[in-house]
N, C-alpha and C positions, 0 to 999 in steps of 0.2 A: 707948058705946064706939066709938073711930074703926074703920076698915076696917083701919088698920095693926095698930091694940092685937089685934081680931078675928083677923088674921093670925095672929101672933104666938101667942096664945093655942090657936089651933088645932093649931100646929107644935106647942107644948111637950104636949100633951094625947096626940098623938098620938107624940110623942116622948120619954117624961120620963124626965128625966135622974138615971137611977139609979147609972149606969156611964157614961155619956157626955152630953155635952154636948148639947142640940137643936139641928139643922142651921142653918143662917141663913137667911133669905130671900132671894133673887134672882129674878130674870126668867130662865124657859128659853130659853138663845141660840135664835136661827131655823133653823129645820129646811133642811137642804139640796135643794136644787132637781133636784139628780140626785145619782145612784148613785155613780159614779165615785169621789167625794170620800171618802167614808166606805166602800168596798170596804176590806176588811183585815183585820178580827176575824176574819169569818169563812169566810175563808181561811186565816188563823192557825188558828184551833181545827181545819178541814182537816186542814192541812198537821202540825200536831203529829200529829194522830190517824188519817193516814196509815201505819199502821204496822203496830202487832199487830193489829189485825183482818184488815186490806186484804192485807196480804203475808204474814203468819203464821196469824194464827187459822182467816180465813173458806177460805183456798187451804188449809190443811192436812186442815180440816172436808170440801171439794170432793174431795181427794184421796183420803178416806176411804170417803165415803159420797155422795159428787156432788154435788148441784144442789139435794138435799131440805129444803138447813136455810137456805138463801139469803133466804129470806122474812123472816126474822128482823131480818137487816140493817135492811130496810125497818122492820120496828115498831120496832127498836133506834132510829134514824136518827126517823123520826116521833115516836117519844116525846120522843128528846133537843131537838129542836127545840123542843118548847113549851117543855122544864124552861130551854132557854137563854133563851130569849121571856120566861121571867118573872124570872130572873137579872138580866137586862136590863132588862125592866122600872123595878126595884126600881134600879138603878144609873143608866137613864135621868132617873128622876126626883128621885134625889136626891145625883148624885155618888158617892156610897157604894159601895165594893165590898158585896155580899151576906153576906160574912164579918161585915161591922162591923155591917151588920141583923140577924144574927142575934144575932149581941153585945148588941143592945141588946134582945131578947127574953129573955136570960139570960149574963150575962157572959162565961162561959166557951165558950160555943158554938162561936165562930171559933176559937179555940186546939183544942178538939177534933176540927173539922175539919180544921186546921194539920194537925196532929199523924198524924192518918189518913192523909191522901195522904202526907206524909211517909214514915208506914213505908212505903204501899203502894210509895213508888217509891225507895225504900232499894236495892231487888232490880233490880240493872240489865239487865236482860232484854232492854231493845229497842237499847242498846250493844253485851253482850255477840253479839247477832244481827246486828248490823251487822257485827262483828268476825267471828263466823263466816264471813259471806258473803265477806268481805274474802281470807279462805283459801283457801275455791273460788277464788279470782281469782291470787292471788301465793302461796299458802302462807303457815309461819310459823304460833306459835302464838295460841289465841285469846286468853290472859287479857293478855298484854303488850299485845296491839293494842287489848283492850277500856281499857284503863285507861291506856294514852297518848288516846285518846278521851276519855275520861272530862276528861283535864286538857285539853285543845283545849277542851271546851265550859266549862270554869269559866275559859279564858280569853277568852273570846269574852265570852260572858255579864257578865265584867265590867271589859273592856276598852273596851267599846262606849260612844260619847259616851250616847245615848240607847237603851236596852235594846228597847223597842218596836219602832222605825222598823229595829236591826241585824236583829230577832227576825223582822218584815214579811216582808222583802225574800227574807232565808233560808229562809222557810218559800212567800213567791211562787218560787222560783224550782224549790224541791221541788216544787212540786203542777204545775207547768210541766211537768217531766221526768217525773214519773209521767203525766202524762195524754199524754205521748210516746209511753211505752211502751205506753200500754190501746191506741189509735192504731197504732202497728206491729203490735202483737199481734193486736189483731183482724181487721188486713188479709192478716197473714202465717203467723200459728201457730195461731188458731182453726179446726179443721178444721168443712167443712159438717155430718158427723154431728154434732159438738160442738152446732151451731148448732141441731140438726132437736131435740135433746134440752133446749131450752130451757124448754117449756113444762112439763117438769117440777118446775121452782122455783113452781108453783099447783100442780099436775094429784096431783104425790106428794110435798107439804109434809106434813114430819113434824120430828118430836125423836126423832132418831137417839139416845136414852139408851143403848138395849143395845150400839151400834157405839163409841161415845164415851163419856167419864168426865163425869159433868156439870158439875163444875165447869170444862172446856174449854167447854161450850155457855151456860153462864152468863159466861164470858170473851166470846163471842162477840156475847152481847146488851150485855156493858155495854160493851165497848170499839167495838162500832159506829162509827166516827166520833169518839167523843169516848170519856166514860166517867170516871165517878167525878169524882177534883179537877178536872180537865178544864173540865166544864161551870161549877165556880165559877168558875175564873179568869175569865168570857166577862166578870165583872164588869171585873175589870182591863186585858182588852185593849180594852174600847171604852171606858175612864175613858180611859185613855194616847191614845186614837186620839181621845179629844177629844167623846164623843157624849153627845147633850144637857147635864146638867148636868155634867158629866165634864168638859166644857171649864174649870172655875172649878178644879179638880186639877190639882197637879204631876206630874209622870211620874217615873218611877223613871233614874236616870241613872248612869255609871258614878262611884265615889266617885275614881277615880283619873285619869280622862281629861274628866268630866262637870264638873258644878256641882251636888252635891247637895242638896237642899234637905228643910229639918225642918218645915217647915208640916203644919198639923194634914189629916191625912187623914180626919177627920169632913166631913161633906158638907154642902150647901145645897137646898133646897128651892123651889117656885114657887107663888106661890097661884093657884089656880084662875079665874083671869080668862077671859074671852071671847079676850084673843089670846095668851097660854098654851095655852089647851088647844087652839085655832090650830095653834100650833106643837108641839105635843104630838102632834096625831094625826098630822103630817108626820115629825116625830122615828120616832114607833110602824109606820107604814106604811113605812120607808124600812129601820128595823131589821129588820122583819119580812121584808122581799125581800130585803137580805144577806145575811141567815141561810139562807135558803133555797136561793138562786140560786149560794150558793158554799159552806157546810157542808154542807145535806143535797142538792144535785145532783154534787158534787164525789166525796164521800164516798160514795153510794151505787153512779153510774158505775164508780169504783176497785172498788168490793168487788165487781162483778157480774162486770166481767172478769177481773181478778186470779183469781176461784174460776173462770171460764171457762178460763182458762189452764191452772191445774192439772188440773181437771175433764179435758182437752184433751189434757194433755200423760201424767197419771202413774195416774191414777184406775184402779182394779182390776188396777191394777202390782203382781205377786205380789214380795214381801220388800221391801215400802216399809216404812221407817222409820214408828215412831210416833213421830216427832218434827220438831225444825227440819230434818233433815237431808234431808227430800221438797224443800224447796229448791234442793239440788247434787241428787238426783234431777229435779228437774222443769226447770234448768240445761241440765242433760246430755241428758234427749229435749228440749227446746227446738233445741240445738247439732246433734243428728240430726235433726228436722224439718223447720227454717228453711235452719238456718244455724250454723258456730262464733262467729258477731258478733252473733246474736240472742242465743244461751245468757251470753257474757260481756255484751253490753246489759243484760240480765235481770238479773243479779246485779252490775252495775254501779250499776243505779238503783235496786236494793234495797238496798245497801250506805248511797248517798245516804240514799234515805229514811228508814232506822233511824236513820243519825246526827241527822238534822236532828229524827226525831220525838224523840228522845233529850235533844238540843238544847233541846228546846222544854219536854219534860218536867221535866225540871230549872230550866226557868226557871221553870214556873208552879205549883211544889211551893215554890218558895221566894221566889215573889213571895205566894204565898196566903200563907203563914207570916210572910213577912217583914209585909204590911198588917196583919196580927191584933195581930203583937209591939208596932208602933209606935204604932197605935192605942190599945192597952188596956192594955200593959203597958210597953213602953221608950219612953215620952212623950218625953222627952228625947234620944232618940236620932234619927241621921237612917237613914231607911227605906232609902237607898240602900246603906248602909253594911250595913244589919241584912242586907239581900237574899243581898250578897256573902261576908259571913259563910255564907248557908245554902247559896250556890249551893256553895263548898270544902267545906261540908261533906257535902253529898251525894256530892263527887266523892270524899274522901278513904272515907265509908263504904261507897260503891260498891265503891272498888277494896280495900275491904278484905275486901269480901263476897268477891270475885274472887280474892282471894291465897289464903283459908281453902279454895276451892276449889270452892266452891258458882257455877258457871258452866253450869249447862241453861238456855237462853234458854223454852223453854217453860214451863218450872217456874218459873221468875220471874215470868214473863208473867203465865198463870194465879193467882200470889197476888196479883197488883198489881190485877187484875181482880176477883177474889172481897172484896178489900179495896173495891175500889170501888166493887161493886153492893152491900155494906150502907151505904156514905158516901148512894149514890143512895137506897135508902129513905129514910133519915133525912131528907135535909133537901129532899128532894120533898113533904114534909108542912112541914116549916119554912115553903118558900115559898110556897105557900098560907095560913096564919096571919100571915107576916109582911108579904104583900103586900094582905091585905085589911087586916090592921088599922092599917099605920105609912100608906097611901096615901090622898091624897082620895080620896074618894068613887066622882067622877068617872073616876078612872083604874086603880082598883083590876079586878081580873081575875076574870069573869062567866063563867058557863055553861060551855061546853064547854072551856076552856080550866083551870077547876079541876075537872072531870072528869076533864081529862087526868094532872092531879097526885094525884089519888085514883087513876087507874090507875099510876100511876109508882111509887108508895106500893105497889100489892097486887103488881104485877109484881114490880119487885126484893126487897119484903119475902118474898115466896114463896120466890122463886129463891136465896135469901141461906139461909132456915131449909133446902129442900130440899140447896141443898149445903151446909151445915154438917151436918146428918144423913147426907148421903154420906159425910162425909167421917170423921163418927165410925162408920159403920159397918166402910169400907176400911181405917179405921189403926187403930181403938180396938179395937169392940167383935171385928173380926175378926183382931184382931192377939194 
């Protein structure tokens, strides 16, 4: 048997094609020489996930009960890194979104992933709180300014020649303006006691359950930085941004201003040569300091201040709101502290943030959906068309959620999150079975790093059965 036939035989062996096609062979493009070029994803994933943790969850959690559940972020933020590390993985090496890998472990797999972040983000929670904040600022009510938002971003989303590179820029320029404000803030509103009280994020780390509802502290862990469909898309924003075999995929483009294209989104593979795996471990060591240097130091930064803010500004404020409303509370001492230009800055770039995370959500709830559909199911259809379809429809069942009248930005929040830490169990075990068995040998994921997806597996699985048993004991059994 030649080297070629051997190739070949090995892809369909570990590829067969029961529901899909086996990838092709190719050579992995050359690994980039610096950082620079491939900075993007993970600032995207950032910048989306700048949001309900960073400005809602973790500051409202600080405002409750202070500094005690901060630690979390950190394991939130560390676990999510690995589970994107083998996301990536899996889409490094074979062009494939992680969706269509698990497709081919059992056909339906990516549509019921689809399907999950779907409803989770059905509930426009991180809109409607940008629109709140929008209030504090000019008045006016929230659900009209939630839902003229809502149509900006299903314009934008697919107006854009190239969905990626519009998605880039708007979510660099978010994480810009946020790391403004942690910047001012810590020069100008964090008082020294604030500061002398730090060491209590180790010294009195606990799980506030009896202060807090736990599904809000389960919100907390999975929306860290990223959270739920989030982590899958990591597939699609470094396919688009071109990393390793990703470069041989089309990108998604606008059907109305782009050129969109129906080529098959099944992927290509590399055999395991001496300058492959060359450029493999250049590929792996280059994605692994993106991810790091700009999602989990990005992300964590944001979440440490933001709750020092609150911590600073409202914390053991007698008749604080249990809700988004600590916000125009912590505004309002911000505005007596500093400054009236601090308190509107504050709610000026939290207004930004939510929309752009909002932005971003809707793009990757229906970019996961839209790769599943074209892949497995509308063959014939072009992907950019299918996307645009899901982006109006998010916006139309958003603002319909919004009209019936169901508008608490926390209470959205919270299910989008509880949706998402079971999506996280689930396929924190998938990636593990799927990246040892569809991968050479050589590349497949060792030791502590499928440790890490057996913790990802017990953590979320816990936290998923413990709130779903809260939550039938508060509405069911005590109801």
């Amino acid at each position: 048997m030649s080297q070629a036939e051997h190739a070949s035989t090995s892809v369909a062996q570990r590829f067969p094609a029961r529901h899909l096609p086996p990838p092709q062979l190719r050579d992995l493009p050359p690994a980039p020489t610096r950082l620079g070029p491939i900075i993007g994803p993970g600032i995207v994933a950032a910048g989306v996930g700048l949001a309900s943790g960073e400005f809602i969850i973790y500051p409202y959690i600080a405002s409750q009960v202070g500094l005690v559940f901060v630690w979390a972020a950190l394991v939130g933020l560390v676990t999510q890194f690995f589970i994107n590390m083998e996301i990536e993985r899996y889409t490094l090496a074979t062009g494939e979104t992680v969706l269509t890998g698990f497709s081919r472990l059992w056909k339906h797999w990516g549509l019921v992933f689809a399907a999950m972040a779907y409803l989770a983000n059905l509930w426009p929670g991180w809109v409607t709180s940008s629109a709140t904040i929008v209030t504090y600022l000019v008045g006016g009510s929230v659900t009209p300014i939630a839902i003229g938002m809502l149509v900006a971003i299903g314009a934008v989303l697919t107006l854009a020649p190239v969905v990626y590179v519009a998605l880039e820029k708007i979510e660099m320029v978010k994480v810009a303006a946020v790391l403004l404000l942690v910047a001012v803030g810590a020069t100008f509103a964090i008082t020294s006691s604030a500061w002398g009280d730090v060491p209590q994020v180790v010294t009195q780390a606990t799980v506030p359950t009896e202060a807090l509802a736990f599904p809000v502290l389960l919100s907390a862990l999975a929306f860290a930085g990223a959270g739920g469909g989030q982590n899958l898309c990591q597939s699609n924003w470094i396919r688009d941004k071109g990393f390793g075999m990703g470069a041989y995929v089309p990108r998604i483009v606008s059907p109305l201003t782009g050129q969109p294209e129906a080529a098959p989104s099944t992927g290509y593979v590399f055999e395991p040569t001496a300058e492959n795996l060359s450029r493999w471990r250049g590929w792996w060591r280059t994605a692994n300091v993106e991810q790091l240097v700009t999602f989990v130091l990005i992300s964590f930064v944001t979440i440490f201040f933001t709750s020092m803010l609150a911590y600073a500004t409202v914390f053991g404020r007698p008749g604080l709101e249990n809700g988004i409303s600590f916000l125009q509370a912590e505004g309002e001492a911000l505005k007596q502290s500093v400054g009236n230009w601090f308190g509107t800055f504050f709610w000026v770039i939290g207004a930004i943030s939510l929309f752009a995370a909002a932005l971003g959500i809707v793009d990757y709830t229906s970019r996961l959906a839209a790769d599943v559909l074209r892949v497995n199911y509308l063959k014939g259809a072009s992907e950019s068309t299918v996307y645009a379809a899901l982006v109006w429809g998010l916006v139309v069942l958003g603002s319909a959620i919004l009209l019936v009248g169901f508008a608490q930005p926390l209470a959205l929040i919270v299910i989008s999150a509880c949706v998402g830490g079971f999506m996280m169990f689930i396929y924190s075990g998938l990636l593990a079975v799927l990246n040892r068995r569809a991968l050479p040998r050589e590349i497949r994921p060792r030791g502590y790093r499928v440790a890490v997806l057996v913790w990802s597996v017990l953590l979320f699985g816990t936290l998923s059965v413990l709130t779903i048993r809260h939550q039938y004991l508060t509405n069911i059994a005590g109801g």
